[in-house]
PLY file of the C-alpha trace (Angstrom):
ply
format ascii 1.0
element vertex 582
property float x
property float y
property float z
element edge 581
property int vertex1
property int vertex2
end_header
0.00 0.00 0.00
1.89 3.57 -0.93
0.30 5.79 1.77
1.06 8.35 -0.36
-1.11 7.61 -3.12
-3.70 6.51 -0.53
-3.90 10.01 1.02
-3.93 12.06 -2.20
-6.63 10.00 -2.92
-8.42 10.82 0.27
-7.47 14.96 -0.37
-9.26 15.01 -4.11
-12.14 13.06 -2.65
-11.90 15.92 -0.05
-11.39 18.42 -2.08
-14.24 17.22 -4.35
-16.66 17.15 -1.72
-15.78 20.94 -0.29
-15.89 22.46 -4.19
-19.40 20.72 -4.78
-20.85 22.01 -1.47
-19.68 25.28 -2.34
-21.69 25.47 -5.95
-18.37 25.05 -7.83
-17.65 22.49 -10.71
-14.93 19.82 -9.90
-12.34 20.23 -12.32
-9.75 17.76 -13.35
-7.89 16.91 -10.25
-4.49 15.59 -11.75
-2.84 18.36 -10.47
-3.14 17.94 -6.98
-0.63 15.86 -4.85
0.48 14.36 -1.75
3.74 13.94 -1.36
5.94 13.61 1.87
7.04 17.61 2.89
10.82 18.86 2.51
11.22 19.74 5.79
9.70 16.38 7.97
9.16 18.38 10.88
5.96 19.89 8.76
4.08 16.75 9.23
4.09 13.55 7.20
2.41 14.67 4.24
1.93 18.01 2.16
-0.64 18.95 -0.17
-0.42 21.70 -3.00
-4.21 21.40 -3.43
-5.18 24.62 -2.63
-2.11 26.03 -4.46
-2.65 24.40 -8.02
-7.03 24.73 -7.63
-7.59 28.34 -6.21
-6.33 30.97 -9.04
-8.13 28.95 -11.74
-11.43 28.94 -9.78
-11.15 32.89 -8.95
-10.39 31.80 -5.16
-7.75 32.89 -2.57
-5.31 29.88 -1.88
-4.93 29.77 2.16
-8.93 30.30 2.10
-9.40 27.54 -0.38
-6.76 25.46 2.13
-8.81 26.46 5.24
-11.50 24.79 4.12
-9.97 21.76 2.50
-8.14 21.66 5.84
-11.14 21.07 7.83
-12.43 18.16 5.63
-9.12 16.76 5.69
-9.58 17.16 9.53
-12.82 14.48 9.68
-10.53 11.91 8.82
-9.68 9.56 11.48
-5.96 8.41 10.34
-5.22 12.46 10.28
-4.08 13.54 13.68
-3.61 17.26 12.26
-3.54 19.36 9.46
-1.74 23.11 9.19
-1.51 26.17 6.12
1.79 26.98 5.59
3.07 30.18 3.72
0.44 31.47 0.63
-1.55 28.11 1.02
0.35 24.63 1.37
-1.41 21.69 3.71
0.64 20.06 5.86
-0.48 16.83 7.29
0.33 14.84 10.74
-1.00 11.02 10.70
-2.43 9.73 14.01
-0.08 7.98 15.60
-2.67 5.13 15.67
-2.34 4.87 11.81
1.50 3.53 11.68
1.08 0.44 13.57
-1.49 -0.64 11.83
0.42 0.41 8.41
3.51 -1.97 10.16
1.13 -4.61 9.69
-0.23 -4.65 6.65
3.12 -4.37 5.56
4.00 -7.66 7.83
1.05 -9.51 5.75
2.29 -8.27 2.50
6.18 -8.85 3.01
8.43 -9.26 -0.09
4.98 -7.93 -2.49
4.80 -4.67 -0.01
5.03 -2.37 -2.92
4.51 -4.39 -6.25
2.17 -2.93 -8.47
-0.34 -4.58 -10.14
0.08 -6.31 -13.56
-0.50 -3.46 -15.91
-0.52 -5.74 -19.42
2.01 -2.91 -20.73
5.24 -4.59 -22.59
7.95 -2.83 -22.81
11.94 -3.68 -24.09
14.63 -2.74 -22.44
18.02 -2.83 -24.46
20.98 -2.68 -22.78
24.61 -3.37 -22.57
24.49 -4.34 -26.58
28.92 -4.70 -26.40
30.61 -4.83 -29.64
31.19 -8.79 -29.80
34.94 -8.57 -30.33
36.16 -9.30 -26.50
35.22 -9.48 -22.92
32.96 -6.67 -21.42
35.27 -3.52 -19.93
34.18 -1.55 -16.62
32.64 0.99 -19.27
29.88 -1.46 -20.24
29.59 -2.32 -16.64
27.25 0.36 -15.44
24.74 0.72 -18.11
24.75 -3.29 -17.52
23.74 -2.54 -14.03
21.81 0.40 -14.80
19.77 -1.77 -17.71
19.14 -4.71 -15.68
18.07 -2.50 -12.45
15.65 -0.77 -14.87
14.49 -3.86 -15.90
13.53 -5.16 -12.37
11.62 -2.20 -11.25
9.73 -1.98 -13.82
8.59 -6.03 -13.51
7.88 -4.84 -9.86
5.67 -2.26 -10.93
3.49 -4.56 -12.65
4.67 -4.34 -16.27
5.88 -7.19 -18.72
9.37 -6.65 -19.52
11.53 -8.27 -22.43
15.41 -7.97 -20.92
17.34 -7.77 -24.46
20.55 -7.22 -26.06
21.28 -5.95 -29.38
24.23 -8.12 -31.19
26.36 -5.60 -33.49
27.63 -8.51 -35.77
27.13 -6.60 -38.92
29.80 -4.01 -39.26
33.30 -3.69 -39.97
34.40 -4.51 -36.08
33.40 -7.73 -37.21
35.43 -8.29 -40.13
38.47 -6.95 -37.89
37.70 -9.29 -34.87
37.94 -12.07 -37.57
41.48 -11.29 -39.00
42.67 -10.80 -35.41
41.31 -14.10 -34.43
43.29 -15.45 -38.06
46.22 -14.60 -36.81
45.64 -15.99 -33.17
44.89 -19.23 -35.10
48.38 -18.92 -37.49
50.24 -18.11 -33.97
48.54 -21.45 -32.56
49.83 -23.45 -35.31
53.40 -22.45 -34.16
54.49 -19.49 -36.87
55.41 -16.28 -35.27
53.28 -13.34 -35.87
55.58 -10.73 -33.92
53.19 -7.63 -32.54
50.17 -7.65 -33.11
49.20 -4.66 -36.19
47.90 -1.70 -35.79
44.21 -1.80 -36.05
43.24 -4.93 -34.70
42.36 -6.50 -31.20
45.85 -7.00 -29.39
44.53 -8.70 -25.94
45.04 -11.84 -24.76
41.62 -13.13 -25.07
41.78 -14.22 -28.37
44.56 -16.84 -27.92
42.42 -19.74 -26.94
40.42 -18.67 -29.98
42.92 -19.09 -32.08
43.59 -22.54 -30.56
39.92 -23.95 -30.88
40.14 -22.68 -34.18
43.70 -24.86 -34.71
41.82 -28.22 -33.35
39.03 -27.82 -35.53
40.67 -27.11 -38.95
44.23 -27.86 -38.35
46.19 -25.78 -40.87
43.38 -26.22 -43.54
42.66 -22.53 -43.29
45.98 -21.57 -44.42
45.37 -22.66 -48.27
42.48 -20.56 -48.19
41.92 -17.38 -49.60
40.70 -14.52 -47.50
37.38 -14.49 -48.51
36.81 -18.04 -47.63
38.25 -18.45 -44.55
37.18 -15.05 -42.84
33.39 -16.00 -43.02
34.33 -18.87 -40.87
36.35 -17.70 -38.60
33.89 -14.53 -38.27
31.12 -16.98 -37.14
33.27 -18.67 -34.81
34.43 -15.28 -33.29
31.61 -13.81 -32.67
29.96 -17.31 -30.89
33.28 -17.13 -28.85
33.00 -13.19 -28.18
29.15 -13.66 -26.84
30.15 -16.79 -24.93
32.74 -14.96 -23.23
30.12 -11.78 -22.87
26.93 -14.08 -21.41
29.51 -15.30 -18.84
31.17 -11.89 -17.99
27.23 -11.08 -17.48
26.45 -13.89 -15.10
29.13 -12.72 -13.26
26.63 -10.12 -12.09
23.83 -11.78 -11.97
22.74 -10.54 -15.50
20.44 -12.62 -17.72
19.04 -11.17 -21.41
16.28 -12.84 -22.64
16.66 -12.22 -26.25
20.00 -11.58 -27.83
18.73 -10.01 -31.17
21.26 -10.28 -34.13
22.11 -7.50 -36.19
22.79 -9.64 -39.42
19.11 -11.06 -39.94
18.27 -7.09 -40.63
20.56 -7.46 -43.46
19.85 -11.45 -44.65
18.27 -11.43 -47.83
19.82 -8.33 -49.05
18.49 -6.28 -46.18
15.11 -7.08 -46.24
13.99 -6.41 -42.97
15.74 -2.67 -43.61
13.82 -2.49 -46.90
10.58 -3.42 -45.46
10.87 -0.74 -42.62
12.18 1.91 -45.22
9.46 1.32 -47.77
6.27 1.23 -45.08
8.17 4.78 -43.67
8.05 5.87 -47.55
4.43 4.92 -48.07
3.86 7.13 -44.76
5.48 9.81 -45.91
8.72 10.32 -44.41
11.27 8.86 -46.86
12.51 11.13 -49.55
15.63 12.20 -52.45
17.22 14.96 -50.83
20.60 16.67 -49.99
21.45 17.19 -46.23
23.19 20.72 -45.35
26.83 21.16 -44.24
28.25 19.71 -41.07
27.90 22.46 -38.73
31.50 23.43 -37.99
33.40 21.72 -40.71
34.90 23.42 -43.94
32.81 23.89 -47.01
35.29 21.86 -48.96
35.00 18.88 -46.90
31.24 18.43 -47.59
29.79 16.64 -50.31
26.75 18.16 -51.82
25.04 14.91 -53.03
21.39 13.46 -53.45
20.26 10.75 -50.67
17.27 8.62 -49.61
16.55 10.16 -46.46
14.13 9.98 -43.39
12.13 13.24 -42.87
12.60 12.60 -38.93
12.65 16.55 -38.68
8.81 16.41 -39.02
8.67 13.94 -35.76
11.47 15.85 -33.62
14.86 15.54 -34.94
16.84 18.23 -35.25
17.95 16.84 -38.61
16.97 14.70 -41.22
19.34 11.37 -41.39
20.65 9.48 -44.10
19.30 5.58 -45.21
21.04 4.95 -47.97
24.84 5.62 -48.60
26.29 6.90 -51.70
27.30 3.35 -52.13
24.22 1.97 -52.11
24.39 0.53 -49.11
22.11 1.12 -46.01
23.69 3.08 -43.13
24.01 2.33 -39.44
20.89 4.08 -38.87
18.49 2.22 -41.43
19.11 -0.77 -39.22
18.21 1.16 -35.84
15.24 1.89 -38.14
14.24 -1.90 -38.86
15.20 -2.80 -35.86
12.68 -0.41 -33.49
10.22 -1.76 -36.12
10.96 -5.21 -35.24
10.33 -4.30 -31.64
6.98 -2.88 -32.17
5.97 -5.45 -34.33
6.52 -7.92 -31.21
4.07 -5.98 -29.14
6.36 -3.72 -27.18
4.58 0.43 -26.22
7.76 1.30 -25.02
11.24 0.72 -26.06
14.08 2.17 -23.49
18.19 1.87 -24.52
20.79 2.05 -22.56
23.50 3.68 -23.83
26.86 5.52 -23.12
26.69 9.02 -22.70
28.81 9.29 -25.92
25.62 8.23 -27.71
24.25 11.70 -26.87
23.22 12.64 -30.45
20.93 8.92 -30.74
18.50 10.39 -28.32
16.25 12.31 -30.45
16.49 10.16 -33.79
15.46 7.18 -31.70
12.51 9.55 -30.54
12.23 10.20 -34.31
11.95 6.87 -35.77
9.28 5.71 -32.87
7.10 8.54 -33.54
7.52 7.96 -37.31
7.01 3.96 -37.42
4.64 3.74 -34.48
2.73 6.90 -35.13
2.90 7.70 -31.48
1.35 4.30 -30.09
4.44 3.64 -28.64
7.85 5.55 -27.38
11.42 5.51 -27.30
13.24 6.20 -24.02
17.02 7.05 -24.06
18.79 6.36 -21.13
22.69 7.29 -21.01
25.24 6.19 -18.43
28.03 8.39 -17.46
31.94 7.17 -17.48
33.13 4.91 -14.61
36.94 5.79 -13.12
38.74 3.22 -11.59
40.70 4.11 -8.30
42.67 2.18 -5.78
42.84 4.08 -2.57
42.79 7.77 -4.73
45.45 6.46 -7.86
43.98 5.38 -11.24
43.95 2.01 -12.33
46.03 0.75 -14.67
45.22 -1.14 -17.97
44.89 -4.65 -17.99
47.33 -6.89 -19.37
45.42 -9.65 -20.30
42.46 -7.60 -22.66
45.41 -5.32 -24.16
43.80 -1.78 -23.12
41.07 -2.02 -20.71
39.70 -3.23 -16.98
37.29 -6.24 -18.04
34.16 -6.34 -15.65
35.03 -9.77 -14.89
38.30 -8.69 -13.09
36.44 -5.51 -11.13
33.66 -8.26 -10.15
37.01 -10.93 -9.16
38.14 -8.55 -7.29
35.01 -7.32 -5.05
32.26 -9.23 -5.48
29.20 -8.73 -7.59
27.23 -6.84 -4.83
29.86 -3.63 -4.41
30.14 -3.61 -7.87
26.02 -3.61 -8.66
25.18 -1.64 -5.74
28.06 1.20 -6.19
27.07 1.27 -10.14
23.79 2.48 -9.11
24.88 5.01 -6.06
24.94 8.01 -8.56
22.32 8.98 -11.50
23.53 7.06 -14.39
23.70 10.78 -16.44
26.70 11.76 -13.61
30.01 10.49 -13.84
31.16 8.13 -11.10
34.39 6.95 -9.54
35.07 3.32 -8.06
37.21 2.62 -5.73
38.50 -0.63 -4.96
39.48 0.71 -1.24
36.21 2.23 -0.48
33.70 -0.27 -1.58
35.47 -3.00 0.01
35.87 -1.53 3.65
33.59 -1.91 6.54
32.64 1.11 7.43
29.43 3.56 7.29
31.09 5.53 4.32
30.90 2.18 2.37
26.85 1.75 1.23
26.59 -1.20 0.14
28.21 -2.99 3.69
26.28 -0.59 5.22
23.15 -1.78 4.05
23.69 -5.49 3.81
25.29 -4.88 7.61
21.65 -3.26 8.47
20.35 -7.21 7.05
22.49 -9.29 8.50
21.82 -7.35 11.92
18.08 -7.77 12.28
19.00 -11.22 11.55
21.58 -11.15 14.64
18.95 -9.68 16.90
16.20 -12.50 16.20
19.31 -15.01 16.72
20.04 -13.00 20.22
16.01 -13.17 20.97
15.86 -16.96 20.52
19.32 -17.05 22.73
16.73 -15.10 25.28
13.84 -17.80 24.85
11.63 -15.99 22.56
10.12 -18.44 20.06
10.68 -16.10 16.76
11.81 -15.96 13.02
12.01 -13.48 10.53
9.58 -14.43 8.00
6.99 -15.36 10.83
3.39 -14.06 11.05
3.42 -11.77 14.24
0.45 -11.61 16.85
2.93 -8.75 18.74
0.74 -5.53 19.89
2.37 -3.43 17.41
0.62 -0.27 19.27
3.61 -1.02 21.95
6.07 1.00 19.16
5.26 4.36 20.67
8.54 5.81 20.46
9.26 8.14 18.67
12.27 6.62 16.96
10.15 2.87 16.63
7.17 5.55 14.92
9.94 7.11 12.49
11.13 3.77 11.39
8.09 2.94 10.26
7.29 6.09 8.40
10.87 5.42 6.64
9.91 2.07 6.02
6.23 3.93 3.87
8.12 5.42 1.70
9.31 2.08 -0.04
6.04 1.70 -2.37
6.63 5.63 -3.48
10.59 5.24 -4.11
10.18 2.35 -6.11
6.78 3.79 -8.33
8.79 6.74 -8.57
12.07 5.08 -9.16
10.51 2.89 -12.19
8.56 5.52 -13.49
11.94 8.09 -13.97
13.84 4.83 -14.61
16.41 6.12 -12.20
17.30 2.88 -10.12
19.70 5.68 -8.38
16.62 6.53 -5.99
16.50 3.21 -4.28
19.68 2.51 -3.00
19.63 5.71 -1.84
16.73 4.89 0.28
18.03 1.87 1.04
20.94 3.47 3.17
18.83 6.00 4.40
16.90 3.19 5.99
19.58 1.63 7.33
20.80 4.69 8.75
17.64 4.72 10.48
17.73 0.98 11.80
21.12 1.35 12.92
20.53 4.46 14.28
17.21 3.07 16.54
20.20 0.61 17.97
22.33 2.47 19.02
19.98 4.83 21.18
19.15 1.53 22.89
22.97 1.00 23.96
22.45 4.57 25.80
18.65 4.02 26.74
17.84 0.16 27.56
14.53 0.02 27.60
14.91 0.85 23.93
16.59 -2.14 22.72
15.01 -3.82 20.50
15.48 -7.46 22.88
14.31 -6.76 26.57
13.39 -10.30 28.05
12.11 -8.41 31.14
9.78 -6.92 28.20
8.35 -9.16 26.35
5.16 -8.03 24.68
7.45 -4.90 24.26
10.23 -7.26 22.46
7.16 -9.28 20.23
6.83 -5.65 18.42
10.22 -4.38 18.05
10.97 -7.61 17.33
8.20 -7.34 14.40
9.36 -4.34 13.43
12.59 -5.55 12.99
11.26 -8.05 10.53
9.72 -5.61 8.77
13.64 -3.43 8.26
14.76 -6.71 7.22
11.99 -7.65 4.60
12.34 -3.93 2.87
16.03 -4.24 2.91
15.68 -8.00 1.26
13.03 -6.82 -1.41
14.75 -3.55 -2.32
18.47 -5.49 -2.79
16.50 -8.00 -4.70
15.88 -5.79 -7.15
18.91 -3.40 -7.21
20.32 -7.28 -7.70
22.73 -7.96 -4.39
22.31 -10.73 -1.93
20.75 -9.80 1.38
23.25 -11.60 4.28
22.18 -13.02 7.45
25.67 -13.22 9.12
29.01 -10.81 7.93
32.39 -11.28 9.48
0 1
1 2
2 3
3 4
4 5
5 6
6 7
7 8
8 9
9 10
10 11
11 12
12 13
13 14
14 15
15 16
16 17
17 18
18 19
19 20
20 21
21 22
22 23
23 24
24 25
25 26
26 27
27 28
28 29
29 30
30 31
31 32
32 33
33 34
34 35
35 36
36 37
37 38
38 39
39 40
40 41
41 42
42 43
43 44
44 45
45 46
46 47
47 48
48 49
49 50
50 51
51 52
52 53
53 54
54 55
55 56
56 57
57 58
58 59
59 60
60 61
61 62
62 63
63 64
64 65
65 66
66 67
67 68
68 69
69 70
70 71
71 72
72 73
73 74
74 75
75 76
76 77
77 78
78 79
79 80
80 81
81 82
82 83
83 84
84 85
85 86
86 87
87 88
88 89
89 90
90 91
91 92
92 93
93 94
94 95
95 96
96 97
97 98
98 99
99 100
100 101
101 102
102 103
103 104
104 105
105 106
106 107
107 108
108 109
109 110
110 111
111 112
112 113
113 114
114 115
115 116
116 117
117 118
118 119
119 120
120 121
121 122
122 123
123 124
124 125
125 126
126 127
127 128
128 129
129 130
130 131
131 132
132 133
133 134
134 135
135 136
136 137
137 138
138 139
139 140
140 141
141 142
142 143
143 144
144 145
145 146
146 147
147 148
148 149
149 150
150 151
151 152
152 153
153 154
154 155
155 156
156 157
157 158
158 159
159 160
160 161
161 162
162 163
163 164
164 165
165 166
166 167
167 168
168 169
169 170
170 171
171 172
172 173
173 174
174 175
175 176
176 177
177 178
178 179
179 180
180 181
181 182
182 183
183 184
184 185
185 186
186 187
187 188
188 189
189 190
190 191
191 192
192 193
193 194
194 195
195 196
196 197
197 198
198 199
199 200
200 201
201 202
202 203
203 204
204 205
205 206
206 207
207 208
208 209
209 210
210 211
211 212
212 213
213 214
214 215
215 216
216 217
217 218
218 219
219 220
220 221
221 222
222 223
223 224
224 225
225 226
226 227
227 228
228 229
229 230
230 231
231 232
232 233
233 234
234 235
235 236
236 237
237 238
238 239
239 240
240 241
241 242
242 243
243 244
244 245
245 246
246 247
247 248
248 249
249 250
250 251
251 252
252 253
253 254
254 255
255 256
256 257
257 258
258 259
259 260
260 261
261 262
262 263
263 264
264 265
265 266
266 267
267 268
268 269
269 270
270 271
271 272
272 273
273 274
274 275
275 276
276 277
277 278
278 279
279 280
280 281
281 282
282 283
283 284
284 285
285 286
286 287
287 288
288 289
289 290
290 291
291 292
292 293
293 294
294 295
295 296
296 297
297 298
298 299
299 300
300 301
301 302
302 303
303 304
304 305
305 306
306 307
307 308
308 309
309 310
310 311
311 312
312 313
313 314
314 315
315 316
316 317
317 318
318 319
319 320
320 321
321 322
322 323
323 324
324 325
325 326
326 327
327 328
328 329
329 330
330 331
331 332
332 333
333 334
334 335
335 336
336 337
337 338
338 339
339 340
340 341
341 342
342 343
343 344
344 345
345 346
346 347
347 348
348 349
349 350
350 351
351 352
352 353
353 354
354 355
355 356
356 357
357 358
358 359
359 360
360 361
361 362
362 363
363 364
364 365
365 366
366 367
367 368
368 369
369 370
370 371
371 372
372 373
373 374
374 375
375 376
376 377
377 378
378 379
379 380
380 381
381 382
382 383
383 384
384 385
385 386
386 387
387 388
388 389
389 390
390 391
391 392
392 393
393 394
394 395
395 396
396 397
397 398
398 399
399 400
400 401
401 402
402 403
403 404
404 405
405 406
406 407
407 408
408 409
409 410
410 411
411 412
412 413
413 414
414 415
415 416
416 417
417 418
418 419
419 420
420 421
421 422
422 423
423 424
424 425
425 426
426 427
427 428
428 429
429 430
430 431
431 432
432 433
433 434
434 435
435 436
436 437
437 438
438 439
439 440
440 441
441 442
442 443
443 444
444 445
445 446
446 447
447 448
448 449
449 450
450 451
451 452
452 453
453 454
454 455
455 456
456 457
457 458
458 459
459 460
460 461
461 462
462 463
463 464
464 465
465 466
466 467
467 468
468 469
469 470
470 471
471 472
472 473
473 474
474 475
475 476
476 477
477 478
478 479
479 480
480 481
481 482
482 483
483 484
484 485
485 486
486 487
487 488
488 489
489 490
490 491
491 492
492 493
493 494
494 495
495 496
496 497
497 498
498 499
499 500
500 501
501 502
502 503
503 504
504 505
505 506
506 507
507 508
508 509
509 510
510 511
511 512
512 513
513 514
514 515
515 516
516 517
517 518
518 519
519 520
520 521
521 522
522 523
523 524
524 525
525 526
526 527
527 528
528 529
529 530
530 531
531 532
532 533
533 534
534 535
535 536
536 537
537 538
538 539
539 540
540 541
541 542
542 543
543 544
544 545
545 546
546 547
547 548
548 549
549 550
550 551
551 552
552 553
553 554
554 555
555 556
556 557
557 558
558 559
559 560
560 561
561 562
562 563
563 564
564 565
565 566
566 567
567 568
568 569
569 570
570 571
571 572
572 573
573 574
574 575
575 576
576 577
577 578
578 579
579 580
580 581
């Protein structure tokens, strides 16, 4: 239940009711809100009602509140209810309301929050690596950031298609095949000195080259280079996405489609034809000439006529290119087919991943999905930010074994999978972030993802120390505790911490910013830990008082209830929630 939603539901009814006994028409209440204040000494709730109603309905904002205030007033769970500056409503629950929130979030447990099934499908793309080696610390985050996605929005209720787009068309390809060639003449014993300029030096591709030795021997010597590089290009790649699926699994990352670039192009592009020609018969393909490069010479532009999209006329800032001078489809033709593709399976909503040097694909993906879908369904762009490597404040170096880069699988080695997931998500994907081997390893408070998983793993030791005190009790059991006992102050702010969860993770799904929950996650933590320690200083506040024990039951049943938000939110941010750390 998100109280939140719950009470702005209960201020438009009241809001309703006050316009219609005043003679006025009830306009469309959209606008009005409850949302927790800035300031939580307000109350637990504010309202702009009276702000965002009163100047279109000719009426004075802190009268309008005054009297929306004193509905709001009738309602049993609402203790009080204030006007603040020009007109704002701030609102204090009873304190009778929070226990009996505390359990109806004990009967919900790990579905406290999940929204209903909506019956809305939507893709999410991400990662979609270059298959020509392992997966770098650069694809790491949007890998995180994609997959996090991906989970709060199956939480929310809709049905979500986890995929990855395979670039196996383009000239990486046909480089990544020639470097594996020569992997495969070095495994048959000739030497092939430094690797040239151009192609993929790293290590990686030895035992390529060897499986490639054992299954042809030195057959693919005699062969010329248009024979043997279509089979040692279909080997590569099979190799490269091995390699990538298990540098994925290493973080707990499964894609349920890996969608291949090439069947776009199979039978002479026909999929890109198909999208290109129903985009024609709509209108928007057309023989033109695009303007000069903005801030290149004259001379370097080619004034030439193109098959183009008009994406302008759906919100691109310029028309782009189909066909090359060649004859050949471009780059973006296939994005083109390929969003088609999507929609054609169903999806309203198609959301990539990308890095933030894919800046300039936001609004021609916005293009082509207004243009193929005629606005039944959307593109969403979502770019991830650099990652820098640290250990303890120097730069990493490069790795030996890819040849230029930090793979993901030796940052994950090295860590864990839980640092790495929960640090890749402890800044907006948009900012840049640094990682530091040091810091996300150490057990301390400055470390958020120990400090979380510590908050677990000690509700966990405080049932253990309850049963050591002969209190018959597990997390994960139904409660018959009084939770009205939990009048402290402290106990009461727990549990309005412990609200919030439904509204981070709506909100959360719905701005696709997985950043917001495990930032709530260690603020609740903070809270839980904090609530401990003020029982070291005050014991009747500990949360195990066997001179106490109806006291005990509910703290011990609110400690169940730290522990079950902490599990579900970790769940989906994609960490493991600990019962013991050492």
């Amino acid at each position: 239940m998100n109280i939140f939603a719950d009470f702005e539901a209960r201020v438009r009814t009241a809001v309703a009711a006050v316009l219609s006994a005043g003679g006025h028409a009830v306009p469309d209440l959209e606008r009005v809100t409850a949302e927790p204040p800035r300031d939580p000494a307000h109350g637990d709730l504010a309202t702009n009602a009276a702000m965002v109603l009163a100047k279109p309905m000719g009426l004075k904002p802190r009268d309008l509140a005054e009297t929306i205030a004193e509905a709001l007033r009738a309602d049993a769970d609402i203790e009080t209810v204030e006007i603040a500056g020009p007109g704002f409503i701030n609102i204090r629950l009873a304190r009778a309301f929070w226990p009996r929130h505390l359990g109806e979030l004990l009967t919900k447990r790990m579905d406290y929050g999940r929204g209903e099934p909506t019956g809305r499908k939507i893709n999410v793309e991400y990662v979609s690596a270059n298959p020509t080696g392992p997966m770098h610390v650069g694809h790491c985050r949007g890998a995180v950031v994609g997959d996090a996605i991906a989970r709060l929005l199956t939480f929310s209720g809709h049905e979500v298609t986890k995929e990855y787009y395979v670039n196996d068309a383009g000239e990486q390809i046909g480089v990544l095949a020639r470097s594996a060639f020569l992997r495969y003449r070095e495994a048959l014993g000739q030497d092939i000195g430094e690797m040239p300029a151009g192609l993929y030096p790293g290590d990686y591709l030895i035992p390529l080259g060897r499986s490639l030795r054992d299954e042809f021997g030195d057959g693919l010597l005699d062969l010329p280079q248009d024979e043997w590089e279509p089979l040692v290009r279909d080997r590569a790649i099979a190799a490269m996405m091995d390699m990538i699926r298990a540098d994925l699994r290493t973080l707990g990352i499964e894609h349920e489609v890996f969608f291949s670039e090439r069947t776009l192009h199979d039978a002479d592009g026909g999929k890109i034809a198909m999208a290109i020609s129903d985009l024609e018969t709509k209108g928007f393909v057309y023989k033109g000439a695009l303007p000069p490069p903005k801030g290149k010479p004259q001379d370097d532009w080619e004034d030439r006529e193109q098959t183009l999209l008009r994406s302008t006329a759906v919100g691109d800032d310029q028309d782009r290119p189909l066909v090359k001078s060649n004859g050949l489809f471009t780059y973006f033709a296939a994005d083109v087919a390929y969003f088609k593709d999507k929609f054609e399976r169903g999806f309203s909503e198609m959301i990539f991943v990308l890095g933030a040097d894919h800046s300039g694909y936001v609004k021609r993906l916005e293009a082509v999905a207004r243009a193929i879908s005629g606005g039944e369904a959307q593109a969403s762009v979502i770019l991830c930010q650099l990652v820098k490597l640290y250990r303890e404040g120097e730069p990493v170096k490069m790795s030996k074994r890819t040849g230029d880069f930090v793979s993901l699988a030796e940052v994950v080695e090295e860590v864990g999978r839980d640092p790495v997931r929960f640090m890749m998500l402890y800044r907006k994907s948009d900012a840049p972030l640094d990682f530091d081997f040091k810091k996300v390893t150490e057990q301390s408070k400055d470390n958020p993802v120990f400090y979380v998983q510590y908050a677990h793993a000690r509700a966990h030791s405080i049932f253990r120390q309850a049963r050591e005190n002969g209190f018959a009790v597990a997390i994960g059991e139904p409660t018959e505790a009084d939770l009205n006992l939990l009048d402290d102050e402290g106990e009461t702010g727990l549990i309005r911490k412990l609200s919030e969860f439904p509204r981070v993770v709506q909100s959360a799904a719905f701005a696709r910013e997985p950043h917001r929950l495990a930032f709530y996650l260690y603020d609740l933590a903070s809270s839980f830990h904090g609530q401990y320690n003020r029982g070291k200083d005050l014991p009747q506040l500990r949360f195990v008082n066997a001179d106490a024990p109806q006291s005990t039951l509910a703290r011990l049943a609110l400690v169940d209830a730290v522990a079950t938000i902490i599990r579900s939110g970790l769940t989906i941010i994609g960490a493991e929630a600990p019962e013991e750390m050492r």
